[in-house]
N, CA, C and O atoms as a DFTB+ gen file, in Angstrom:
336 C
 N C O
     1  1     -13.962       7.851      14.954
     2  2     -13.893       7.178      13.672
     3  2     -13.002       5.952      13.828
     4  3     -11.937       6.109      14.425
     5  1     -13.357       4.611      13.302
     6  2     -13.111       3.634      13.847
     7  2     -12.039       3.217      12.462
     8  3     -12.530       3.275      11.334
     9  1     -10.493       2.780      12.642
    10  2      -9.910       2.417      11.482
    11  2     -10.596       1.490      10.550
    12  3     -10.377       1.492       9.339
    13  1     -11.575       0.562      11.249
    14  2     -11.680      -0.087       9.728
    15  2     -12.712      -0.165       9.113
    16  3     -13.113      -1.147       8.488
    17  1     -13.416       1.236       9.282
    18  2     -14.050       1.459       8.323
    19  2     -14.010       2.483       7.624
    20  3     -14.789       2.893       6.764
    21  1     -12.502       3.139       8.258
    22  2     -11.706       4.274       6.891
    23  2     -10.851       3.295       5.978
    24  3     -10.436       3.605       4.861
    25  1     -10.640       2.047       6.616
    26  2     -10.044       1.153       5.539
    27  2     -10.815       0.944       4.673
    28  3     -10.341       1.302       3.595
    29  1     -12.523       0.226       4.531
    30  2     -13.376      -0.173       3.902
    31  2     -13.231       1.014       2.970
    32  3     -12.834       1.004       1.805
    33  1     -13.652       2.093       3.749
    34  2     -14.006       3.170       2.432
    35  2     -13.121       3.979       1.307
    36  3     -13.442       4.774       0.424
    37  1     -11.906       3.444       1.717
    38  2     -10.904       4.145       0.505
    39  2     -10.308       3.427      -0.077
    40  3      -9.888       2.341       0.324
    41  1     -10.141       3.991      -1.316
    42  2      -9.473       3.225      -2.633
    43  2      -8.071       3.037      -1.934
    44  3      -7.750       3.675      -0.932
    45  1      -7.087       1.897      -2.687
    46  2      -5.814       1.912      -2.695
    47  2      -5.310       3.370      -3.313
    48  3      -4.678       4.135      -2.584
    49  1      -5.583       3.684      -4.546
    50  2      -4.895       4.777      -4.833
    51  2      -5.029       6.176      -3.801
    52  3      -4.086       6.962      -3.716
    53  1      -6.434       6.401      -2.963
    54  2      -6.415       7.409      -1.871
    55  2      -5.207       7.274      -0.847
    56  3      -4.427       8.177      -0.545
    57  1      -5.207       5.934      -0.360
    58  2      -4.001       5.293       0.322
    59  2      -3.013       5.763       0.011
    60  3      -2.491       6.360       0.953
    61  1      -2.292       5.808      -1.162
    62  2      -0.963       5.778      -1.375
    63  2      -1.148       7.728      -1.849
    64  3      -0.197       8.509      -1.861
    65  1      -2.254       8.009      -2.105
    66  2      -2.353       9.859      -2.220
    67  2      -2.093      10.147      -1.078
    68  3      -0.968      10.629      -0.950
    69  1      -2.954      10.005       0.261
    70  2      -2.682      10.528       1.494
    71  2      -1.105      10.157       2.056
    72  3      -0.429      10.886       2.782
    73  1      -0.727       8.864       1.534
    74  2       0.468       8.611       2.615
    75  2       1.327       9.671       1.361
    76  3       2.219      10.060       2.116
    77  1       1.524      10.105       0.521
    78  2       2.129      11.052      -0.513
    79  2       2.845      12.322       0.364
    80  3       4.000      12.693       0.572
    81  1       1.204      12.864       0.834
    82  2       1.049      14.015       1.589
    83  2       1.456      13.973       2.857
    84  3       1.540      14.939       3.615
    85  1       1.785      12.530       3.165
    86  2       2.062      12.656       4.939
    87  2       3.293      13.341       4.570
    88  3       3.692      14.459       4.898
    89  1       4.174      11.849       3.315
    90  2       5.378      12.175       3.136
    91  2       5.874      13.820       3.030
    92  3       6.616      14.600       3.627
    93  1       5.244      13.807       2.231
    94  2       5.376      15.731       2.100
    95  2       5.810      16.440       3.394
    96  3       6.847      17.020       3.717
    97  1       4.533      16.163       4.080
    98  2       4.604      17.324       5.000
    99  2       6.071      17.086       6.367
   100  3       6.694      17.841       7.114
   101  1       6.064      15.750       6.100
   102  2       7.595      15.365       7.302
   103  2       8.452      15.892       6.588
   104  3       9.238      16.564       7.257
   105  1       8.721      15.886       5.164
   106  2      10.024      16.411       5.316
   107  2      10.138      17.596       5.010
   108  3      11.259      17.981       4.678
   109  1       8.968      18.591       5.026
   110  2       8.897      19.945       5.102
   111  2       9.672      20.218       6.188
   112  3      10.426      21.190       6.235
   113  1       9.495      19.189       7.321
   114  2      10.881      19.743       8.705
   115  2      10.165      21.119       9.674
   116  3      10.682      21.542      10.709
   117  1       8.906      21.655       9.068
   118  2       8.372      22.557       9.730
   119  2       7.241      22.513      11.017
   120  3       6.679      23.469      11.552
   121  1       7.109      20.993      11.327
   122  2       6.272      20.269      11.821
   123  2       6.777      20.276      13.642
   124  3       7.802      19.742      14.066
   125  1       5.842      20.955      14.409
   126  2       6.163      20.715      15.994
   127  2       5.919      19.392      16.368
   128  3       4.949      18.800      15.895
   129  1       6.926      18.680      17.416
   130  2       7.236      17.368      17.180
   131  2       6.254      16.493      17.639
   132  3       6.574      15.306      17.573
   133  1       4.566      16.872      18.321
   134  2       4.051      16.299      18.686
   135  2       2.972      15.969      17.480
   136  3       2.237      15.000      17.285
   137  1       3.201      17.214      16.749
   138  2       2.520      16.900      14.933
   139  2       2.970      16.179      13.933
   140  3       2.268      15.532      13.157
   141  1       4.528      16.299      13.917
   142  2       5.105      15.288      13.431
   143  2       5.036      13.692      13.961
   144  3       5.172      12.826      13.096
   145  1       4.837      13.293      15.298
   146  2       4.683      12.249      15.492
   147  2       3.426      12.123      15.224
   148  3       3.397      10.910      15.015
   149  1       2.424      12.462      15.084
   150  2       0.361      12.135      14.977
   151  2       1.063      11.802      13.273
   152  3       1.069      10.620      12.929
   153  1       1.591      12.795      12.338
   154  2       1.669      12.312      11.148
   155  2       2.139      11.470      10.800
   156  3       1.626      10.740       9.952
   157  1       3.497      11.226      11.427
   158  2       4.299       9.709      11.293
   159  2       3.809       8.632      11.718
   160  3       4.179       7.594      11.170
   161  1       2.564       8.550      13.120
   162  2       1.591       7.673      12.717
   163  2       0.861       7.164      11.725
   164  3       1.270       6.073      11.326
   165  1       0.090       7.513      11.293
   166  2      -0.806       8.073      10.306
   167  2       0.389       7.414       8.669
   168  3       0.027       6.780       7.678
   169  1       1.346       7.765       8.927
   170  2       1.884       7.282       7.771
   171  2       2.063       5.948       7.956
   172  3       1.853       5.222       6.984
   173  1       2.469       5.368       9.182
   174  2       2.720       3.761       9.354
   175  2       1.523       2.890       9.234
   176  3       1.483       1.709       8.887
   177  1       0.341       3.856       9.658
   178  2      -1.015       3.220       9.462
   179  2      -1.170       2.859       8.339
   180  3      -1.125       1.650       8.116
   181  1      -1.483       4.104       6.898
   182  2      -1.393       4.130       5.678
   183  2      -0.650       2.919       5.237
   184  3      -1.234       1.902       4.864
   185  1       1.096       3.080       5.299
   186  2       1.446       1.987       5.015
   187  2       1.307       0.638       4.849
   188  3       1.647      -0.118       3.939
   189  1       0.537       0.409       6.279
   190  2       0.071      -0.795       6.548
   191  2      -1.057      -1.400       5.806
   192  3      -1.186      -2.521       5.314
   193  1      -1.917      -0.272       5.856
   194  2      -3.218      -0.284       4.912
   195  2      -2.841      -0.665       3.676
   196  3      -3.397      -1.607       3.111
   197  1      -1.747       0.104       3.065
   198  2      -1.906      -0.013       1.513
   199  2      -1.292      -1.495       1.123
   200  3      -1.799      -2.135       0.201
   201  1      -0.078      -2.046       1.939
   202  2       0.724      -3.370       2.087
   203  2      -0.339      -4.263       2.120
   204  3      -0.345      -4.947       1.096
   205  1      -1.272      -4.538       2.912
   206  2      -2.172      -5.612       3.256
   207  2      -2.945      -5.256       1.747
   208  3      -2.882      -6.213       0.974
   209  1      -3.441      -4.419       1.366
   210  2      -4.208      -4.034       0.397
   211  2      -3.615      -4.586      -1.239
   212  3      -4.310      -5.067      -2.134
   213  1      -2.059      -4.319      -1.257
   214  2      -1.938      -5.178      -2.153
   215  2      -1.496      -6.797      -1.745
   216  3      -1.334      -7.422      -2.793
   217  1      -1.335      -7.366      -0.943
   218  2      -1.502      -8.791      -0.178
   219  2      -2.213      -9.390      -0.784
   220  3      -1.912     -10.324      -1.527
   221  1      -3.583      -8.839      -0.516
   222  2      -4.915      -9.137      -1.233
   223  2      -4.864      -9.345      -2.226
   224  3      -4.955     -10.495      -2.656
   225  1      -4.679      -8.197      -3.046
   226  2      -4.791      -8.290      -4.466
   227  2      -3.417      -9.237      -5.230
   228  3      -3.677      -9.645      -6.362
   229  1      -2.212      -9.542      -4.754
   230  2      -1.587     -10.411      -5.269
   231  2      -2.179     -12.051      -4.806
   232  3      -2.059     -13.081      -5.470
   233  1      -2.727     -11.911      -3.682
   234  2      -3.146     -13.553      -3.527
   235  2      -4.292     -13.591      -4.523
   236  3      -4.238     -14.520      -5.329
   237  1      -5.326     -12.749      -4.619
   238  2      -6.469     -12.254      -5.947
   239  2      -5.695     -13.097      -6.904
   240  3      -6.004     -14.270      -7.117
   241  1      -4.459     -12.367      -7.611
   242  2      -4.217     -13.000      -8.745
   243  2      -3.941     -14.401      -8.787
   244  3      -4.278     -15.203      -9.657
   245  1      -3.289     -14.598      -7.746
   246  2      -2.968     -16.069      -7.802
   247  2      -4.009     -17.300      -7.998
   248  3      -4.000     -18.209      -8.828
   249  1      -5.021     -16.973      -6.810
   250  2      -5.997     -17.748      -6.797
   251  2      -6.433     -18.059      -8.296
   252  3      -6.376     -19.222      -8.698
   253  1      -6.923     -16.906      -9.230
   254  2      -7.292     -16.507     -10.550
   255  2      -6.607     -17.329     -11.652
   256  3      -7.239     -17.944     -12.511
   257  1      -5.316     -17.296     -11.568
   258  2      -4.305     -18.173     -12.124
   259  2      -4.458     -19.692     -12.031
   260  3      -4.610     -20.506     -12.942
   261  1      -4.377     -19.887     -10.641
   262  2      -4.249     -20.949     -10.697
   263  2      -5.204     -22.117     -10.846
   264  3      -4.918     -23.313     -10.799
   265  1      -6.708     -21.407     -11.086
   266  2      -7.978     -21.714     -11.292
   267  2      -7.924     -21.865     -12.595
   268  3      -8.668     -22.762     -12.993
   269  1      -7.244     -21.255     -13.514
   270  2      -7.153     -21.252     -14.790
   271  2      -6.587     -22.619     -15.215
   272  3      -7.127     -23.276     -16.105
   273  1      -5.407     -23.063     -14.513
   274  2      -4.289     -24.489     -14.969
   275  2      -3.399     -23.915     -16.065
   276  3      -2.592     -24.758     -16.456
   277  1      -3.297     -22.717     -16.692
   278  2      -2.704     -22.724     -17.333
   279  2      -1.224     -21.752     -17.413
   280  3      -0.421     -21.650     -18.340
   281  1      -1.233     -21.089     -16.019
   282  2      -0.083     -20.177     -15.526
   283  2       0.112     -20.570     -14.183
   284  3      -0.581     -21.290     -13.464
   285  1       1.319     -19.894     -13.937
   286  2       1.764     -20.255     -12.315
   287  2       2.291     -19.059     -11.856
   288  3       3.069     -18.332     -12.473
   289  1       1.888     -18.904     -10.876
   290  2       2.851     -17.794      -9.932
   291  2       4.383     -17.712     -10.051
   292  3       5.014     -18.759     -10.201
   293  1       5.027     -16.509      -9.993
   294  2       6.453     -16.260      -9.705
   295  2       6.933     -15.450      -8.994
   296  3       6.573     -14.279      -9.119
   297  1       7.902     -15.812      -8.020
   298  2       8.153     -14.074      -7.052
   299  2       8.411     -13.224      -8.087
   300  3       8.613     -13.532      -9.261
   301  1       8.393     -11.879      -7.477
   302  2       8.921     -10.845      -8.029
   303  2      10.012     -10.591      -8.171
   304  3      10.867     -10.784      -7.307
   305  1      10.265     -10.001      -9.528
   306  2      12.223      -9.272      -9.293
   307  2      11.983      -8.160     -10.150
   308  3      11.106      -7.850     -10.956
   309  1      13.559      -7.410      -9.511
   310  2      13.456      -6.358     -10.470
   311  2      14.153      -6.070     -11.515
   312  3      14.674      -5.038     -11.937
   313  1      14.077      -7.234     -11.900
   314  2      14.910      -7.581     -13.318
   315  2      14.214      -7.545     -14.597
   316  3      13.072      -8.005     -14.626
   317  1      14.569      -7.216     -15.328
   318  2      13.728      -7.238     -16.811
   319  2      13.216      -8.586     -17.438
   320  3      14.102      -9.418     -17.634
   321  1      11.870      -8.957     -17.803
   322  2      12.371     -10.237     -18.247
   323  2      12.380     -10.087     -19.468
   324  3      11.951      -9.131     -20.115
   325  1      13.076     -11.429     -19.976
   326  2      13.904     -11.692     -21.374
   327  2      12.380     -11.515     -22.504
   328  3      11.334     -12.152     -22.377
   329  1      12.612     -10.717     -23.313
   330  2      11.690     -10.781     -24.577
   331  2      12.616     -12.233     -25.589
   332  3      13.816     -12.499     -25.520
   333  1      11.647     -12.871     -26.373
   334  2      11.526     -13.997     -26.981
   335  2      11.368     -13.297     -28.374
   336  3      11.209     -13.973     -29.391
């Protein structure tokens, strides 16, 4: 099974379900260490998958925006913004 076409076929939200369950099962701590490393793969993969996956979808918005003329992009923070 070839990675990228388990990428093609799953949702972001499967992504971030499975890497859930990797999480799970590492820190169950019950894992023989050659299983724990196949899973801790598998989680960096995921990761990667789901990161690029929203990449996409934030350049998505932008493009969208800025096609519009009437909004602009802003980094992110994790600050509240000010209600008016």
């Amino acid at each position: 099974m070839s990675t990228a076409s388990t990428s093609t076929e799953r949702t972001f939200e499967e992504v971030v379900s499975r890497l859930e369950d990797v999480v799970k099962r590492l820190e169950g701590g019950d894992l023989p260490l050659e299983e724990s490393l196949a899973i801790f793969e598998e989680g960096v993969k995921l990761s990667r998958e789901g990161a690029e996956r929203l990449d996409a979808a934030e350049k998505r918005v932008e493009e969208l925006l800025q096609g519009s003329g009437t909004a602009q992009t802003q980094p992110w923070s994790d600050e509240e913004p000010e209600t008016r």
